[in-house]
C-alpha positions in Angstrom: 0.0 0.0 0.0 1.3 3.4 -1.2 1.8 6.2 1.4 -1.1 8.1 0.2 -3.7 5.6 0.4 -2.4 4.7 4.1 -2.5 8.6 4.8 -6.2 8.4 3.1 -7.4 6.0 5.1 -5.9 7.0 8.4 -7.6 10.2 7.9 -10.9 8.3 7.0 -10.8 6.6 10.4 -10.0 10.2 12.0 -13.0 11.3 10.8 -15.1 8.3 11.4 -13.8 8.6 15.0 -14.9 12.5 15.6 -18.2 11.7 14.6 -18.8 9.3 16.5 -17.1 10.8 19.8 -19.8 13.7 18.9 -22.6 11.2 18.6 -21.6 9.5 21.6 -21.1 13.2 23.1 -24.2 13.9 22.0 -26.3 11.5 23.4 -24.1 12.0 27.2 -25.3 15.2 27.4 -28.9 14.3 26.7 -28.5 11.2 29.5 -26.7 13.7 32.0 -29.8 16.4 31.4 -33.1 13.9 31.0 -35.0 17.3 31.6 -33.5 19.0 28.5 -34.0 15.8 26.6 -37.7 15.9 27.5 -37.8 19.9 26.5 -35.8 19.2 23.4 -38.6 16.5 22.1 -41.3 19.1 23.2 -39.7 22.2 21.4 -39.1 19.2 18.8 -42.7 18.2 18.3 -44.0 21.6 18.5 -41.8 22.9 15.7 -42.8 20.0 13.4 -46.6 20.8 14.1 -45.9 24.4 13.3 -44.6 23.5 9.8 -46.8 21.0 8.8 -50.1 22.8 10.1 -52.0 23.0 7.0 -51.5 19.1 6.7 -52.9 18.6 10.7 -55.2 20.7 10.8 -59.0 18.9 10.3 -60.9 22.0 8.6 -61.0 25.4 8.3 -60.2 27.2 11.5 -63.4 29.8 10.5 -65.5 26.6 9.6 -68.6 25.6 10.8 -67.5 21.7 12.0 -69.9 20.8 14.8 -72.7 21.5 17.1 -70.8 24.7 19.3 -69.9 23.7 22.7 -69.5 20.0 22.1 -67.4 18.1 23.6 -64.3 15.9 22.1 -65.6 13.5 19.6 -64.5 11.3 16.7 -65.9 14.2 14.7 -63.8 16.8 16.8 -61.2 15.4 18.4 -61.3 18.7 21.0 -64.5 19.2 20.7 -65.9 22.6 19.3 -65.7 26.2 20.8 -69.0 28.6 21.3 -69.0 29.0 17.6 -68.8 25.6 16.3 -65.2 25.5 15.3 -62.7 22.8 15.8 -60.6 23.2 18.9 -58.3 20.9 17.2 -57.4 22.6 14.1 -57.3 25.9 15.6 -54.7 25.1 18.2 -52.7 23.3 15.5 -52.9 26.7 13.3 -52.2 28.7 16.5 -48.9 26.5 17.0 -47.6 28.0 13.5 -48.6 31.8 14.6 -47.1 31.6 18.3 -43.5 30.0 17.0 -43.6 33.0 14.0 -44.1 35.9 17.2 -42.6 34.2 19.5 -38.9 33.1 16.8 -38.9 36.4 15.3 -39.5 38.7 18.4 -36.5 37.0 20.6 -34.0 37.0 17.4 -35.0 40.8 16.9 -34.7 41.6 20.9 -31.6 39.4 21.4 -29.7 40.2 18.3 -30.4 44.2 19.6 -29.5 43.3 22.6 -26.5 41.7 21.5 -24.1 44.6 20.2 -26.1 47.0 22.5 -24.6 45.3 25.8 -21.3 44.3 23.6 -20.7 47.5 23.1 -21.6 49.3 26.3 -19.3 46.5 27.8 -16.5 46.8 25.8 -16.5 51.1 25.1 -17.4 51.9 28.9 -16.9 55.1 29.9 -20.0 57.9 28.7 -21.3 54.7 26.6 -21.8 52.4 29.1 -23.4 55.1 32.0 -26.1 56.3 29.0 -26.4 52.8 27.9 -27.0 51.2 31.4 -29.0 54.5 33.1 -31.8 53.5 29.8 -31.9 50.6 30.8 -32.4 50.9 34.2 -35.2 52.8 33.5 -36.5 50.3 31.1 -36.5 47.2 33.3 -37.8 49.8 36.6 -41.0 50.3 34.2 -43.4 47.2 34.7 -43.2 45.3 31.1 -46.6 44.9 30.9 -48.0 48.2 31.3 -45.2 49.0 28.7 -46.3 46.5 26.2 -50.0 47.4 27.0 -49.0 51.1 26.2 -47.0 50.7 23.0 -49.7 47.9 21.6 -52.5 49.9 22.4 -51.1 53.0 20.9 -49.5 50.7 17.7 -52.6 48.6 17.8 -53.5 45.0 17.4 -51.5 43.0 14.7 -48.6 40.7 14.1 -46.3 42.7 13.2 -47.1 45.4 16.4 -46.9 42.4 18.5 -43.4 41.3 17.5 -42.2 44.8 17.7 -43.8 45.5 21.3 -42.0 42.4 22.5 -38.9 42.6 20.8 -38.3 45.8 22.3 -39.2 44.3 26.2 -36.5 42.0 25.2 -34.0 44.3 24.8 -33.6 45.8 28.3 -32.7 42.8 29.9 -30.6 41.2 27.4 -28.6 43.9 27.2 -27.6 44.0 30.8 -26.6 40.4 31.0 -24.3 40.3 27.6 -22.7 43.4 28.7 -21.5 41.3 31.7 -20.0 39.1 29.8 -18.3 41.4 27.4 -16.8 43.1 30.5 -15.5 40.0 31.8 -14.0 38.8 27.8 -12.7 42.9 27.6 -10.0 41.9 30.4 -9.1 38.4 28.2 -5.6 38.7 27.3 -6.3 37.9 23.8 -8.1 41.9 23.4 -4.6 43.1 24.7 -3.1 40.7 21.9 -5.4 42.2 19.0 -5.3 45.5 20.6 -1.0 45.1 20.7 -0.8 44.2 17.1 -3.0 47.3 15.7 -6.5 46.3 15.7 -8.9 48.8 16.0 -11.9 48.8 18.5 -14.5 47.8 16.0 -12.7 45.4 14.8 -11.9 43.7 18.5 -15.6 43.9 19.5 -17.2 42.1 16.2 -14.1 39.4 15.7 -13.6 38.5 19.2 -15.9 40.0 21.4 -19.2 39.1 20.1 -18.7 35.8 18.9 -17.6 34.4 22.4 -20.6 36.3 23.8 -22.6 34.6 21.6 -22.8 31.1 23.6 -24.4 33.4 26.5 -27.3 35.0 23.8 -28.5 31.8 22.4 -28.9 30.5 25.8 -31.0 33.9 26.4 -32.6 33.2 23.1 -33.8 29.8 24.3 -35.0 30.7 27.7 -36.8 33.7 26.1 -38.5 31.7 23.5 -41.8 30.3 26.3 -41.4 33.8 27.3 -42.3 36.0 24.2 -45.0 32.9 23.4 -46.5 33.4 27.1 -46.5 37.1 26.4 -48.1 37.0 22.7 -50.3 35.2 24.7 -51.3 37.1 27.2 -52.0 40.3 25.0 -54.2 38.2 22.3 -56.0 37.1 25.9 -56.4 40.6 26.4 -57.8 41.8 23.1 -54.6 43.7 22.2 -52.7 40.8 20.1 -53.5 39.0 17.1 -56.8 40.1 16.0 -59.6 37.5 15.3 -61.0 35.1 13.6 -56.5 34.4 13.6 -55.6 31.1 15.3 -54.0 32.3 18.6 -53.9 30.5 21.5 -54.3 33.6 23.9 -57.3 34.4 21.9 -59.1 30.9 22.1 -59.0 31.0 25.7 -60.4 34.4 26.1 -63.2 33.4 23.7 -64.1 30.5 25.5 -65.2 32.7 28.6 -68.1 33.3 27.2 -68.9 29.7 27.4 -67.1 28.6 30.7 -67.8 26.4 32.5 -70.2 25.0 30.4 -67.5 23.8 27.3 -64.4 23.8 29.5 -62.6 22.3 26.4 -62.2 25.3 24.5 -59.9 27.1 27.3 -58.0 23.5 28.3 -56.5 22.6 24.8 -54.9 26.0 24.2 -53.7 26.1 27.9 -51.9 22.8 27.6 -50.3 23.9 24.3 -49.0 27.0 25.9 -47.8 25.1 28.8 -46.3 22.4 27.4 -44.4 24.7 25.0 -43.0 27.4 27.9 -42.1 24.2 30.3 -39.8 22.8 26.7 -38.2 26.2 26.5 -37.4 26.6 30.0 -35.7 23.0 29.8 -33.6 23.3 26.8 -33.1 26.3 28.0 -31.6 24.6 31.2 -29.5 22.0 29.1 -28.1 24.6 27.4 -27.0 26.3 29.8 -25.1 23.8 31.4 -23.6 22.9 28.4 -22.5 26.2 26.8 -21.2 27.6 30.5 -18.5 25.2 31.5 -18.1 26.5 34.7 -21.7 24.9 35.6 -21.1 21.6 34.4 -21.1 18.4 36.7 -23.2 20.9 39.4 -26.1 19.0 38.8 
């Protein structure tokens, strides 16, 4: 055998071993966090029924299916709600529209968040006192009455929605990355990139950010059940997404009107919502312990 196809094949097994240490890896960390397994297959399952919604769904989620208030059924597998639409089909439509708020609002709030608090770290000085004193007054102001305020005055939609929460997101986000880009600041490889010539700008996006970054997504994830609970709660309230929309916050505050007579209509979007923030708040968790090393082997 030539010393090319020996050097080949070494490197074949090289590879074959990597992947399987990181399958092997893999499947350690899920065994050492059972909880984050368990809010990985939720987030999992809840992701697949948000794509493939159209194909779940039974009928129409404006369509007359059944008798109203009935109970689940063959026919309606969640019964119907006060006006004779499936239960089913409209919390497997509302999946699709609380992932959309909930995805786009935390990658808006955290990525703000993201060079806001990397910077404010990293400058200090005049930055970080205007940066910091805003925020302060941001998280002093109860979040609610501010996304009451800002949705009211916006008014109900979508796009409002993911805007008003997005911008809830910010305050807090931005306090706990600029901790950590305070802490990577003092790393001796800024005083190596700032030694050879490179400029501020440079230091915060090429090294700064990017080792932040492990702290945002776990942020992300945890915020994730959050932004869903809070789309939630303001389609609850009448200040969401607008009806005849598929939102889970909505369904339930409909089915007041019928409580407790079809106690269906309320239960099915309240497990969705719960099952969905308890999968968050689990990865979330596992992620944690797997992106900070100084928490592993605590648990």
């Amino acid at each position: 055998m030539s010393e090319a196809a020996r050097v080949s094949g070494a490197a074949e097994k090289f590879a074959l071993y990597k992947r399987k240490s990181r399958i092997a890896a893999f499947f350690g960390m899920l065994r050492a966090n059972p909880l984050g397994a368990i809010g990985a297959i939720l987030i999992l399952l809840m992701v697949l029924i948000a794509i493939f919604a159209p194909l779940l769904a039974r009928y129409e989620i404006s369509a007359y299916s059944g008798m109203p208030n009935e109970g689940p059924s063959g026919h309606n597998w969640f019964g119907t709600d006060r006006f004779g639409q499936d239960i089913y089909s409209r919390v497997i439509e509302g999946t699709r529209i609380s992932f959309q708020v909930g995805v786009l609002s935390v990658a808006f709030g955290v990525l703000a968040g993201l060079i806001i608090g990397s910077a404010s770290g990293y400058f200090g000085s005049w930055i970080d006192t205007l940066v910091q004193r805003f925020v302060d007054a941001a998280i002093a102001f109860p979040q609610l009455i501010l996304l009451l305020i800002v949705v009211r005055t916006l008014g109900p939609s979508m796009r409002n929605v993911i805007i008003v929460i997005a911008i809830a997101i910010i305050p807090s986000t931005t306090r706990i990355i600029r901790g950590a880009a305070l802490t990577e600041r003092n790393q001796l490889y800024v005083e190596a990139a700032r030694s050879i010539g490179a400029t501020d700008l440079r230091i915060v996006t090429r090294h700064v950010i990017p080792n932040v970054v492990p702290v945002a997504i776990v942020i992300a994830t945890t915020l994730l059940g959050a932004a869903i609970l809070a789309e939630s709660s303001l389609s609850f309230l009448g200040l969401g997404i607008p009806p005849p929309n598929p939102s889970w916050g909505v369904d339930i505050s409909t089915s007041r009107a019928s409580f407790p007579l079809n106690t269906w209509a309320a239960l099915f979007p309240g497990i969705a919502i719960s099952l969905t923030v308890l999968g968050f708040n689990f990865l979330g968790d596992m992620l944690r312990d797997v992106l900070d090393p100084r928490l592993r082997g605590r648990r």
